[in-house]
Residue frames as a rotation matrix with the C-alpha (Angstrom) as fourth column:
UNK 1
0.439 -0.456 -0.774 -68.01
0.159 -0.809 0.567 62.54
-0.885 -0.371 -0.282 152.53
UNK 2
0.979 -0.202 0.003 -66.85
-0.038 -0.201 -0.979 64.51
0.198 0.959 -0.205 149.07
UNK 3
0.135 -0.989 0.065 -63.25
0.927 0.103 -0.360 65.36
0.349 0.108 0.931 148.65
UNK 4
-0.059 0.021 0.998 -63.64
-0.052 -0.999 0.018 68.65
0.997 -0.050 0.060 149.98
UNK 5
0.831 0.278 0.482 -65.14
-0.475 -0.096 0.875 67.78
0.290 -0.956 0.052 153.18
UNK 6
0.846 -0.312 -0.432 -62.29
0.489 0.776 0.399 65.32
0.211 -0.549 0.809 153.64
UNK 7
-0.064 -0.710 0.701 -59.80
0.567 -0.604 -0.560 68.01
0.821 0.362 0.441 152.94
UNK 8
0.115 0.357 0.927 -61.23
-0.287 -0.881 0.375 70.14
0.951 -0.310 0.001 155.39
UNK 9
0.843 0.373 -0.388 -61.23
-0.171 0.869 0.464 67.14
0.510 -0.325 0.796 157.68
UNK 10
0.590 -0.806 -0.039 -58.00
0.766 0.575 -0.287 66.33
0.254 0.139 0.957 157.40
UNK 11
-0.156 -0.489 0.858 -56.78
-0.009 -0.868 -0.496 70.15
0.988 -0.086 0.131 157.43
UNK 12
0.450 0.655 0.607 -58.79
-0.587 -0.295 0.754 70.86
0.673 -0.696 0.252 160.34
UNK 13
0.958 -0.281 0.050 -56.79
0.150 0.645 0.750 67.90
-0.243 -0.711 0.660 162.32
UNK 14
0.216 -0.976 0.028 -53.36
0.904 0.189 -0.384 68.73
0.369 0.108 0.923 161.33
UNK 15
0.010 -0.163 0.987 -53.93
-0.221 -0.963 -0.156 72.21
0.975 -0.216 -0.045 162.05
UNK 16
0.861 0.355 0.364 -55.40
-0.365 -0.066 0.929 71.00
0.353 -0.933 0.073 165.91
UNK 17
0.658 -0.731 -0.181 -51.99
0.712 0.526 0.465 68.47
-0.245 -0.434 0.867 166.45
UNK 18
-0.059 -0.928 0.367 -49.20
0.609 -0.325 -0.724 71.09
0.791 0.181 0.584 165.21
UNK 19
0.354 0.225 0.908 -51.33
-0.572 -0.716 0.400 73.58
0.740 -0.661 -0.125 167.80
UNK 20
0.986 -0.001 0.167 -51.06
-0.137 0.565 0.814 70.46
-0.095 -0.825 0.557 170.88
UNK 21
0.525 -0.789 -0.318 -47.05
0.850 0.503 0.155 69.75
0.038 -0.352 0.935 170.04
UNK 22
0.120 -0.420 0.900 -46.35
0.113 -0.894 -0.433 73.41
0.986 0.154 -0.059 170.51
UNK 23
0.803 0.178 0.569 -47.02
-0.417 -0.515 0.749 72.89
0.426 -0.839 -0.339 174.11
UNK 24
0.014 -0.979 0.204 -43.93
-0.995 -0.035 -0.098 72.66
0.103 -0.202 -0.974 176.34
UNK 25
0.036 0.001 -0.999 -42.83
-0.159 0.987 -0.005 68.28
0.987 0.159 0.036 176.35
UNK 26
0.593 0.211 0.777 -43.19
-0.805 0.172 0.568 66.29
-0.014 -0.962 0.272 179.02
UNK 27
-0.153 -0.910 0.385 -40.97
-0.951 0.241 0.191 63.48
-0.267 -0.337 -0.903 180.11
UNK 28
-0.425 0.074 0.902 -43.07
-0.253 0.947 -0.197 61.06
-0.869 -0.312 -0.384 178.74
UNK 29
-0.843 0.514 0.159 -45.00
0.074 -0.182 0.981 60.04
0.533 0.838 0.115 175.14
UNK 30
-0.521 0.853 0.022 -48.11
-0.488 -0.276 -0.828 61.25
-0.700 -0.443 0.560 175.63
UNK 31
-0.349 0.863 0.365 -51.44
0.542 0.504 -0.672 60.01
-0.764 -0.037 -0.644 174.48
UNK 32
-0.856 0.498 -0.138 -53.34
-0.509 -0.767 0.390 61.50
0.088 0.404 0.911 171.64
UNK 33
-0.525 0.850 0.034 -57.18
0.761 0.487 -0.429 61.10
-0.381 -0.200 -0.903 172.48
UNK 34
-0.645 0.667 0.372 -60.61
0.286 -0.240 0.928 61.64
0.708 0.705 -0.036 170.74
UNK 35
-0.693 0.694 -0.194 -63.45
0.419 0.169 -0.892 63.12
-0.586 -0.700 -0.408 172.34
UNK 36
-0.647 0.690 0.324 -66.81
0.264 -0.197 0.944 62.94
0.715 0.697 -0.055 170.72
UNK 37
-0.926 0.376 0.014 -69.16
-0.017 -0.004 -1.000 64.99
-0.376 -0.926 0.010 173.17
UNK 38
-0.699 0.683 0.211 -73.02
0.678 0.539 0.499 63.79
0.228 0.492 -0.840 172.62
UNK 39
-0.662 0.748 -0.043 -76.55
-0.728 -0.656 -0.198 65.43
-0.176 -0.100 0.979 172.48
UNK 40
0.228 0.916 -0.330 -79.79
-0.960 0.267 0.079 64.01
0.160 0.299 0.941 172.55
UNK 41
-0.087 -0.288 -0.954 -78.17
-0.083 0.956 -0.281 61.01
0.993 0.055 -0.107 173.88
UNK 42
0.626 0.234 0.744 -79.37
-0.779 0.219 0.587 59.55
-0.025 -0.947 0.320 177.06
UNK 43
-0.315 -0.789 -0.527 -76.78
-0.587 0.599 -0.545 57.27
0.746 0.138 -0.652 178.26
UNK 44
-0.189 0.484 0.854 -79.49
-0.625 0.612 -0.485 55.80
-0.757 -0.626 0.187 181.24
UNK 45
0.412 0.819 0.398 -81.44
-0.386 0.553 -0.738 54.11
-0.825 0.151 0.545 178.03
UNK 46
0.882 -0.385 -0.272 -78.96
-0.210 0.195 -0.958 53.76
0.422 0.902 0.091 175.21
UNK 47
0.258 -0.906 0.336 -75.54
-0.238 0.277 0.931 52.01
-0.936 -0.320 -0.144 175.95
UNK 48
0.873 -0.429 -0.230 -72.79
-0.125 0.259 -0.958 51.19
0.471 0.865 0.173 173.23
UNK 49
0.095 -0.787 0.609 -69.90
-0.568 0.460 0.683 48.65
-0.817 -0.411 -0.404 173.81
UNK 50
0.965 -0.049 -0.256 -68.21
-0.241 0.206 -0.948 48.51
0.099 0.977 0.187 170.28
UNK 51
0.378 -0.881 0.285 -65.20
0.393 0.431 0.813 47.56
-0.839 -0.195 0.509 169.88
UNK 52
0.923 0.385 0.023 -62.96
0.061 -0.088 -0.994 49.43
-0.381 0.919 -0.105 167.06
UNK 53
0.510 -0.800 0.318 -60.29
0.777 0.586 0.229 48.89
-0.370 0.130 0.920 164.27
UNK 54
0.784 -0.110 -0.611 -57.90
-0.439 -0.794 -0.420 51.47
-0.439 0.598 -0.671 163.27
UNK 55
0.968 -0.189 -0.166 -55.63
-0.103 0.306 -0.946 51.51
0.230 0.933 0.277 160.84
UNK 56
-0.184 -0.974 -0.134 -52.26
-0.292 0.184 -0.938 52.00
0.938 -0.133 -0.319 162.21
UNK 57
0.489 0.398 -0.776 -51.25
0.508 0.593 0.624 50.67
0.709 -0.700 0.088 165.89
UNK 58
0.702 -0.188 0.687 -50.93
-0.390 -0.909 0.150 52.73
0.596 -0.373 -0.711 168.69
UNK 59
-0.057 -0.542 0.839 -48.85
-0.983 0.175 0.046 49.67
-0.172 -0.822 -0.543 170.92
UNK 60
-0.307 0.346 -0.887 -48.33
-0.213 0.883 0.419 46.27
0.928 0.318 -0.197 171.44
UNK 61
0.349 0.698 0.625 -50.45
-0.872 -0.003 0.490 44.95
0.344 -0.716 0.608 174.12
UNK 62
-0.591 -0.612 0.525 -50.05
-0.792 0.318 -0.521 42.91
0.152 -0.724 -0.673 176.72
UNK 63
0.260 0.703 -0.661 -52.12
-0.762 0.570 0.307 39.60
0.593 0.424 0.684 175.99
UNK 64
-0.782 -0.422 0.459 -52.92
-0.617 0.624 -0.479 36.58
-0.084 -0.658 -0.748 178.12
UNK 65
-0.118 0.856 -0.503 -54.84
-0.759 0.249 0.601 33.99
0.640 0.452 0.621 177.12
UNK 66
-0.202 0.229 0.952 -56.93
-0.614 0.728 -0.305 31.12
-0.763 -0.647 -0.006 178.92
UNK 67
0.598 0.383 -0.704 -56.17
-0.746 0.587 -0.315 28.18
0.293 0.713 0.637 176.73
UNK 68
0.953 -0.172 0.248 -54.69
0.011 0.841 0.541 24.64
-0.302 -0.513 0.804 177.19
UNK 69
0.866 -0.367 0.340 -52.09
0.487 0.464 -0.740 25.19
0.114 0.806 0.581 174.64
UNK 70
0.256 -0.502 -0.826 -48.42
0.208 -0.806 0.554 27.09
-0.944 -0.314 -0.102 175.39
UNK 71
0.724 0.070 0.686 -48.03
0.604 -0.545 -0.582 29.56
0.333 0.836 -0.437 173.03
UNK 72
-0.336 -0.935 -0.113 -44.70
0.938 -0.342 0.046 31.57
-0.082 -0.090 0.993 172.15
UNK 73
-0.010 0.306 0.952 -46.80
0.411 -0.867 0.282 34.81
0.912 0.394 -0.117 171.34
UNK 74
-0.120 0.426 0.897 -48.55
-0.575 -0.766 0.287 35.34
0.809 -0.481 0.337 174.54
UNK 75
-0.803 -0.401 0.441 -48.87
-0.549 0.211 -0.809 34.24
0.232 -0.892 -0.389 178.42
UNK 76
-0.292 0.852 -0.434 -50.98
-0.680 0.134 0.721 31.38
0.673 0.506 0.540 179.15
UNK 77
-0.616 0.223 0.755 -53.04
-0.720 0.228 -0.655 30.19
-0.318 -0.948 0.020 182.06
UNK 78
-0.783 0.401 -0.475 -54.93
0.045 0.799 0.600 26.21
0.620 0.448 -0.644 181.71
UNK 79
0.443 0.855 0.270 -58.18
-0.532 0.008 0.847 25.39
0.722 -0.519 0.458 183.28
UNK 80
0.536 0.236 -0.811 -56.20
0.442 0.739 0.508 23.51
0.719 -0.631 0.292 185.38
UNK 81
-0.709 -0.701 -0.079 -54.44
0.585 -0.523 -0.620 26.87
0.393 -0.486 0.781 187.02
UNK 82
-0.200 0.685 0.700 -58.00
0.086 -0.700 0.709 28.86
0.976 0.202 0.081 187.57
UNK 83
0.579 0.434 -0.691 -57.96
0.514 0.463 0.722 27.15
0.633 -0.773 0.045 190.83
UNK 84
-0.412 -0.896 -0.167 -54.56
0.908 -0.387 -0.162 29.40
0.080 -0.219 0.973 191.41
UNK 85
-0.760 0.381 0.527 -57.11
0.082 -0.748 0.658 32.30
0.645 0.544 0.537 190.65
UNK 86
-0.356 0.881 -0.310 -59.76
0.673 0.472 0.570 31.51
0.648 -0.005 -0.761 193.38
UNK 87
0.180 -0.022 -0.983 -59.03
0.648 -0.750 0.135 34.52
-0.740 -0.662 -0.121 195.98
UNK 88
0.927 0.323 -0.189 -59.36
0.216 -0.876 -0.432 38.65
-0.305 0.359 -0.882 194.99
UNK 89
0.687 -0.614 -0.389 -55.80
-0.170 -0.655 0.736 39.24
-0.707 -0.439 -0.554 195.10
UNK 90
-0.622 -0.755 0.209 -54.11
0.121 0.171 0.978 37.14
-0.773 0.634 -0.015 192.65
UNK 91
-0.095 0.264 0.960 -56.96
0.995 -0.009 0.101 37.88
0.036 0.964 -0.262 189.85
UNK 92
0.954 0.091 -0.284 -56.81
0.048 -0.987 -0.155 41.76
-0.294 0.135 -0.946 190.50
UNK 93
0.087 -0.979 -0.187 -52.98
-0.144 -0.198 0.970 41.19
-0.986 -0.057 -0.158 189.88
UNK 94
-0.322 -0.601 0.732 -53.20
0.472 0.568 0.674 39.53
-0.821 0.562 0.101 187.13
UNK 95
0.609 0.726 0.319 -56.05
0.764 -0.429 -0.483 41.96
-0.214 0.537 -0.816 185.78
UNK 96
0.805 -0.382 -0.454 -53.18
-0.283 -0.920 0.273 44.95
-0.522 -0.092 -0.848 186.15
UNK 97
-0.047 -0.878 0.475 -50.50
0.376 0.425 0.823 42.60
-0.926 0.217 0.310 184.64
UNK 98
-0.539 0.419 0.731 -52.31
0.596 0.803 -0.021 42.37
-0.596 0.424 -0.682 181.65
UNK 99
-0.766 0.352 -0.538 -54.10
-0.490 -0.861 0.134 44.53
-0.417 0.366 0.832 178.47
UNK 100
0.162 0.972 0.170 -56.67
-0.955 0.198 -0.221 41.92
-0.248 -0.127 0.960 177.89
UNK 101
-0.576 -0.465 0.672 -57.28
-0.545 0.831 0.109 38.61
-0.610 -0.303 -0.732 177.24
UNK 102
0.067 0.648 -0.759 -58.49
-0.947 0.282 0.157 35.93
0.315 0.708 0.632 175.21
UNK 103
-0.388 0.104 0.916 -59.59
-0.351 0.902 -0.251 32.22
-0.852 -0.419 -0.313 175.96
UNK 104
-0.997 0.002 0.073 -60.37
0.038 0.866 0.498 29.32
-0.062 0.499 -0.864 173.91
UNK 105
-0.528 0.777 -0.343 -64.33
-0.276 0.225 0.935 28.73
0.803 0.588 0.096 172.85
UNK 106
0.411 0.322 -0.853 -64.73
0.200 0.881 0.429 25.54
0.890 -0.347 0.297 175.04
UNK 107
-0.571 -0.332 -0.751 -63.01
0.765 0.118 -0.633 27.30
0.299 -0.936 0.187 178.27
UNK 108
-0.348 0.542 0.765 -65.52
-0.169 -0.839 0.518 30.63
0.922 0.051 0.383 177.58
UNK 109
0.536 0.823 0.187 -67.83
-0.012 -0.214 0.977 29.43
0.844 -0.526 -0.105 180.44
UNK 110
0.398 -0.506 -0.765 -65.07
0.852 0.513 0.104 28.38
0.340 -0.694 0.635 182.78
UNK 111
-0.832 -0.299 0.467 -63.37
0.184 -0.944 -0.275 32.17
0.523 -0.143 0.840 182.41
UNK 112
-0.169 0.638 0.751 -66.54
-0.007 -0.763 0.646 33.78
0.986 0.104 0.133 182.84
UNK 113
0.756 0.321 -0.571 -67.05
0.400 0.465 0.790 31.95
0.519 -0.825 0.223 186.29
UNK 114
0.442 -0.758 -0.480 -63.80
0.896 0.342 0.284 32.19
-0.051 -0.556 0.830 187.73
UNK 115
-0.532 -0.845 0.058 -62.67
0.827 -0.503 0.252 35.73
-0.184 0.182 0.966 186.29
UNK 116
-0.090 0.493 0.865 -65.39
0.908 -0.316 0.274 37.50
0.409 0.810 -0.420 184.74
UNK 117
0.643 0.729 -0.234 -66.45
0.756 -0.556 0.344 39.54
0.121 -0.399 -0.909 187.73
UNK 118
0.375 -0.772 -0.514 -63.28
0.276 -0.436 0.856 41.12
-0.885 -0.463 0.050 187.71
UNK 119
-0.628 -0.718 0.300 -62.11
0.557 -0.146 0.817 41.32
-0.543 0.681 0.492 184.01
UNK 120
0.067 0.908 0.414 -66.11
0.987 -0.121 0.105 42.62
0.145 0.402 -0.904 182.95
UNK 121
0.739 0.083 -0.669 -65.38
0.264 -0.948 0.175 46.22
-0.620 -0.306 -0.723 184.87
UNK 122
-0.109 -0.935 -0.338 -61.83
0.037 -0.344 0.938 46.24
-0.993 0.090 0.071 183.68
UNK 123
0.650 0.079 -0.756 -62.92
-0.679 -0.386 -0.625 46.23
-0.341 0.919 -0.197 179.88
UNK 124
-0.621 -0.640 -0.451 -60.44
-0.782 0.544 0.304 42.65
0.051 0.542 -0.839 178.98
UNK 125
-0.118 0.758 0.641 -62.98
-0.352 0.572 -0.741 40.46
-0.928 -0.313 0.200 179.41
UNK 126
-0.922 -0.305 -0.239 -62.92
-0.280 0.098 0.955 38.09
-0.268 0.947 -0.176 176.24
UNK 127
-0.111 0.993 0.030 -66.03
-0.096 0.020 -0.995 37.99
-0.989 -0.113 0.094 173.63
UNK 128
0.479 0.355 0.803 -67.72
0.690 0.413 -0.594 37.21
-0.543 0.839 -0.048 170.59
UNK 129
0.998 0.049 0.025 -66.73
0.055 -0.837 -0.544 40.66
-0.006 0.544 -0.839 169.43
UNK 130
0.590 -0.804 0.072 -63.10
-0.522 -0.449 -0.725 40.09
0.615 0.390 -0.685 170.31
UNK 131
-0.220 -0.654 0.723 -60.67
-0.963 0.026 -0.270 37.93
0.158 -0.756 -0.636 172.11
UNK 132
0.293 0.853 0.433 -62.19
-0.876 0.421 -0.237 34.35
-0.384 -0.309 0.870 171.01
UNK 133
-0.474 -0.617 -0.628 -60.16
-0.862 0.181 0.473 32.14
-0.178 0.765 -0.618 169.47
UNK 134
0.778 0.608 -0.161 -61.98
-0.627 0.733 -0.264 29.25
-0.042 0.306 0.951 167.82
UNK 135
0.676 -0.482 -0.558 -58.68
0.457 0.868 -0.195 27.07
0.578 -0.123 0.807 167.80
UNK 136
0.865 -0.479 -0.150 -55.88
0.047 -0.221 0.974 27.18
-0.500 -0.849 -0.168 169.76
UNK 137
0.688 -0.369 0.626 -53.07
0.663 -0.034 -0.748 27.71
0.297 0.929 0.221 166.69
UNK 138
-0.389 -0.569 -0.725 -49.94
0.463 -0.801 0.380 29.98
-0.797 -0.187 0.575 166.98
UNK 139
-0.845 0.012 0.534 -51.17
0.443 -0.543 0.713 31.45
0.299 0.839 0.454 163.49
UNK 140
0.200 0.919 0.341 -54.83
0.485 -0.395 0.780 32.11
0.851 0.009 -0.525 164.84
UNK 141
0.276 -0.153 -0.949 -53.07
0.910 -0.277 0.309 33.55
-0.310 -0.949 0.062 168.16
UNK 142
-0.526 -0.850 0.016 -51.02
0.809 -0.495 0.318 35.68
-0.263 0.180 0.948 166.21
UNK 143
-0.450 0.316 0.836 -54.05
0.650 -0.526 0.549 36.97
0.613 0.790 0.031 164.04
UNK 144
0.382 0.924 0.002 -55.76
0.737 -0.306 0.603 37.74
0.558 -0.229 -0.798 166.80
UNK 145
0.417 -0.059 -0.907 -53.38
0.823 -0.400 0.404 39.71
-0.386 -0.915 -0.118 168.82
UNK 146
-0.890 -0.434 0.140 -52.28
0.434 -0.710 0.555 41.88
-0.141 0.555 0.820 166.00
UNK 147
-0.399 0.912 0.098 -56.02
0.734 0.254 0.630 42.47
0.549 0.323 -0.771 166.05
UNK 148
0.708 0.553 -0.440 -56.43
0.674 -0.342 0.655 43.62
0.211 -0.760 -0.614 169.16
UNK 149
-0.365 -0.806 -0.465 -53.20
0.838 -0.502 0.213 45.77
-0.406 -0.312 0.859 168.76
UNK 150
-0.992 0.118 -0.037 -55.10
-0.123 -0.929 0.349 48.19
0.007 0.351 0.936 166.61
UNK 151
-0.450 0.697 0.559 -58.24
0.384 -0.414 0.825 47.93
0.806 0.586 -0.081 168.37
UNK 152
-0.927 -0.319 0.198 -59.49
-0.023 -0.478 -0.878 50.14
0.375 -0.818 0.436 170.84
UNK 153
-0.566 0.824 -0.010 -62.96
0.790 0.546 0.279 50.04
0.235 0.150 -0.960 172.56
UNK 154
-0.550 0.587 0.594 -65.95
-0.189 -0.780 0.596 52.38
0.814 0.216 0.540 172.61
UNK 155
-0.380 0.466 -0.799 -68.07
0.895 0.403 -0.191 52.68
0.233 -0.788 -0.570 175.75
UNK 156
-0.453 0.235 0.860 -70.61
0.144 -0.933 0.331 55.16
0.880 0.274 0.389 176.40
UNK 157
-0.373 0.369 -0.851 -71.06
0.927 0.112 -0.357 55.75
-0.036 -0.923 -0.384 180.45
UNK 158
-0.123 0.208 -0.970 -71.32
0.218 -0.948 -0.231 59.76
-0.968 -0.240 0.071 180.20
UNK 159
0.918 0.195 -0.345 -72.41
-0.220 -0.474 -0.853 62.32
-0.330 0.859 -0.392 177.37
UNK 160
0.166 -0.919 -0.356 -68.67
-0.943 -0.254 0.216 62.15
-0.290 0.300 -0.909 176.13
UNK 161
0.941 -0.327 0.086 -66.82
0.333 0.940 -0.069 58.90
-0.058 0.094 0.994 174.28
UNK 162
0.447 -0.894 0.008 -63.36
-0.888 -0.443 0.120 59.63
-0.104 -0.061 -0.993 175.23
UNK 163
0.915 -0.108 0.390 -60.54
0.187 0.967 -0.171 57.06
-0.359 0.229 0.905 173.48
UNK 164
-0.117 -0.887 -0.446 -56.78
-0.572 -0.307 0.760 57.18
-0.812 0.345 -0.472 172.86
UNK 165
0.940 0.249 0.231 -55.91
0.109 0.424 -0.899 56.44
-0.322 0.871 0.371 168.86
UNK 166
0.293 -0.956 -0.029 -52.46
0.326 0.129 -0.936 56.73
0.899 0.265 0.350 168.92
UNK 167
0.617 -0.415 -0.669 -49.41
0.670 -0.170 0.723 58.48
-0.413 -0.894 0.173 170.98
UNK 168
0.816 0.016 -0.578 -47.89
0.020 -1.000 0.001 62.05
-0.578 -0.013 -0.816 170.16
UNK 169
-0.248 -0.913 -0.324 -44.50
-0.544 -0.146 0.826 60.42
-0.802 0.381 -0.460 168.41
UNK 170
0.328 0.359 0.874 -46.75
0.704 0.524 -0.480 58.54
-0.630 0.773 -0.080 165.59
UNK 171
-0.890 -0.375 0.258 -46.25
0.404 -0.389 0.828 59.72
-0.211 0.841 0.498 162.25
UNK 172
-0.682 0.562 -0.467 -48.79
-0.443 -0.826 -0.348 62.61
-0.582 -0.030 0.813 161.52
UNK 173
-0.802 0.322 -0.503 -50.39
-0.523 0.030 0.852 61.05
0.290 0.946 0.145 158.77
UNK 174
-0.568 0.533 -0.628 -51.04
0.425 0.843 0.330 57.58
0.705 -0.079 -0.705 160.76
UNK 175
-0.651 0.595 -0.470 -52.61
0.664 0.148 -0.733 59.05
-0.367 -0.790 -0.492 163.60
UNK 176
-0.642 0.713 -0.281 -54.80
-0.738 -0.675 -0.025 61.82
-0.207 0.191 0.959 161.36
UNK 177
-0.500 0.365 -0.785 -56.10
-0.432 0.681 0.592 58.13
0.751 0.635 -0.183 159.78
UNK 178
-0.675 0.199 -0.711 -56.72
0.628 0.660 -0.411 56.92
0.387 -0.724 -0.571 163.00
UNK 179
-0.836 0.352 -0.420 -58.42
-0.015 -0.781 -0.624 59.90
-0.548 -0.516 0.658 164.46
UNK 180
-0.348 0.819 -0.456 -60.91
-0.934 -0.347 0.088 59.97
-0.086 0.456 0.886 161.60
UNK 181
-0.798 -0.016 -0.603 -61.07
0.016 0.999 -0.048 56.04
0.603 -0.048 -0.796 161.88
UNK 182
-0.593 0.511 -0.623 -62.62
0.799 0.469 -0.377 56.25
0.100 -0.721 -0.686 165.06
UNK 183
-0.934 0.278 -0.222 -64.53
-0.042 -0.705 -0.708 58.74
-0.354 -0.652 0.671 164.40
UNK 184
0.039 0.767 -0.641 -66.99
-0.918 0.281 0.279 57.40
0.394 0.578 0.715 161.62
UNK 185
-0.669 0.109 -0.735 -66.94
0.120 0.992 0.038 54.31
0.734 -0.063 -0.677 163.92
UNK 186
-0.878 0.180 -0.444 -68.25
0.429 -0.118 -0.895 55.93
-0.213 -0.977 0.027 167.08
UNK 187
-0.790 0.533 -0.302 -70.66
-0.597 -0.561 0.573 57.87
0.136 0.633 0.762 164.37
UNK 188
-0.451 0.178 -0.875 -71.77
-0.543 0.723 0.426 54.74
0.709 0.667 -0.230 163.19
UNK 189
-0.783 0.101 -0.614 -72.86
0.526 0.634 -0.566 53.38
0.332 -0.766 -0.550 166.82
UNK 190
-0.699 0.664 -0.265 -75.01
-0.243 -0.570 -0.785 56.37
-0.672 -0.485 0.560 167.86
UNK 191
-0.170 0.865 0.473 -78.61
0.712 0.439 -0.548 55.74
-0.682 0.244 -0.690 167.37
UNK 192
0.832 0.513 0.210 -78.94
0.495 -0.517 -0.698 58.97
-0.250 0.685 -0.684 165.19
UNK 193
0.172 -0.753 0.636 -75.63
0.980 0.063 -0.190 59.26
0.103 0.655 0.748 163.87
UNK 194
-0.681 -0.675 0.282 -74.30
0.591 -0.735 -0.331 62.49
0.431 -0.059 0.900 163.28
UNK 195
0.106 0.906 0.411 -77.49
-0.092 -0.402 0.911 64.36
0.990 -0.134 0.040 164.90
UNK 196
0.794 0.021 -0.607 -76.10
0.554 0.384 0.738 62.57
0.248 -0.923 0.294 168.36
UNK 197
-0.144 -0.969 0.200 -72.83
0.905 -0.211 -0.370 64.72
0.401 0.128 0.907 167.78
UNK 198
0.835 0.410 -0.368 -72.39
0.509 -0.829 0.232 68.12
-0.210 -0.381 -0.900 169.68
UNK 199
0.537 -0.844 0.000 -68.62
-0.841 -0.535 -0.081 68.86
0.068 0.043 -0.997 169.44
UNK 200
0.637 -0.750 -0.180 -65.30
0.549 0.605 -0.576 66.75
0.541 0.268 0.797 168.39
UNK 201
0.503 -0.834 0.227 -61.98
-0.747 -0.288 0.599 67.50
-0.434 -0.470 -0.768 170.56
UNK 202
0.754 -0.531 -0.387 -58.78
0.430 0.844 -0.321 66.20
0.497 0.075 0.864 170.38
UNK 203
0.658 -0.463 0.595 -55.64
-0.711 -0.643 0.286 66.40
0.250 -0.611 -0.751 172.98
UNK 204
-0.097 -0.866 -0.491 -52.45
-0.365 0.490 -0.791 65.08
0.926 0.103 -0.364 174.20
UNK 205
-0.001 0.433 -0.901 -52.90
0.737 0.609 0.292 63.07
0.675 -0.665 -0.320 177.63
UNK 206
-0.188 -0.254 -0.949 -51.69
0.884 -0.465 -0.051 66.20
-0.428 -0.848 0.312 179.81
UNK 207
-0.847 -0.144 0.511 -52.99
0.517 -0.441 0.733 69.00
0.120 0.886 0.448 177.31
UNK 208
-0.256 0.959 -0.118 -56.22
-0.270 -0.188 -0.944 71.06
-0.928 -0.210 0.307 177.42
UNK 209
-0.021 0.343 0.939 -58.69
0.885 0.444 -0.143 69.68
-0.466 0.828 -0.312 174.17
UNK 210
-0.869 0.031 -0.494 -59.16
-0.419 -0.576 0.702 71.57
-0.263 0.817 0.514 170.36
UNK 211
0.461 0.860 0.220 -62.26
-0.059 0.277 -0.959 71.58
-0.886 0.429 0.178 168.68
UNK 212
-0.901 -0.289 -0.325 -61.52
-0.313 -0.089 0.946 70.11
-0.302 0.953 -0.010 165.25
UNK 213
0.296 0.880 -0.371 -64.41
-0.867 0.085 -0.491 69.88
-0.401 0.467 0.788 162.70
UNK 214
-0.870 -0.251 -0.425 -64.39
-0.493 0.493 0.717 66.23
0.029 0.833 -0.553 160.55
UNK 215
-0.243 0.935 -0.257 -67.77
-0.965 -0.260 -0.033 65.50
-0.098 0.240 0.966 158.76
């Protein structure tokens, strides 16, 4: 992308968010969310489950990890509580407590057994791609959960990748950064890249969407 196009980019999203905080407030912070609708993109034969960083964070998350160690960062459940976990009711609770989770290496298979079927739909399900922690450290806890504060994930079930990148009281700038963040990531996943694109939106959680253009 030249300097022009990013200009244009960049215009083209500030112009769509001053248009979305004209509408009347609501009692709550709203969402700001991307929507990249697709073409030429079967979603029977082509799946994408990406995982992406932006630059600024939109929240801190609620983190729970399955490791042995207690940890001042974040809420933690041993292999020798999973057994506390063995009925639907307390792991759907704990799945709603919770914005996702991470587990130790060496307890990976033990989660997967005991939790997976339940944290896999919900999207917290820890993985290579995120939420792994090779030791059990307060410094490697820490990295990772500032990690997962500024990342959001990508999942393509329908023509449409729809993702929140910030929340309506960010600071314009960070969330124009973020917006175009995740969009050359979600780019960057489709099998034919910009060619899979039909139309960009963006909107506030209770809002109707803007078509903004960014190349």
């Amino acid at each position: 992308m030249d300097i022009n196009e990013m200009a244009e980019a960049k215009l083209s999203l500030k112009q769509a968010l001053d248009e979305l905080k004209k509408e009347e407030p609501k009692k709550f912070v709203q969402s700001v969310n991307l929507i990249v609708n697709l073409r030429k993109f079967d979603t029977r034969k082509t799946t994408i489950n990406a995982f992406v960083t932006l630059p600024h964070k939109i929240r801190d998350k609620k983190v729970c990890g399955f490791i042995e160690a207690k940890s001042s960062i974040i809420n933690t459940i041993p292999k020798a509580a999973f057994i506390n976990y063995k009925d639907k009711k307390p792991i759907k609770k704990l799945v709603k407590q919770f914005d996702f989770f991470v587990a130790s290496a060496p307890l990976m298979p033990s989660v997967a057994t005991t939790f997976g079927k339940f944290l896999g739909p919900a999207g917290k399900m820890p993985s290579p791609k995120l939420g792994i922690l090779v030791s059990e450290s307060e410094s490697d806890i820490k990295t990772l959960v500032e990690k997962i504060n500024h990342t959001v994930r990508i999942q393509s079930k329908e023509p449409s990748i729809k993702i929140v990148v910030g929340n309506e009281k960010m600071k314009e700038e960070d969330l124009i950064e973020n917006l175009t963040a995740a969009y050359h990531a979600i780019v960057n996943e489709l099998p034919n890249k910009k060619e899979n694109v039909k139309s960009v939106m963006i909107k506030f959680a209770m809002t109707k969407p803007i078509r903004v253009e960014i190349h």
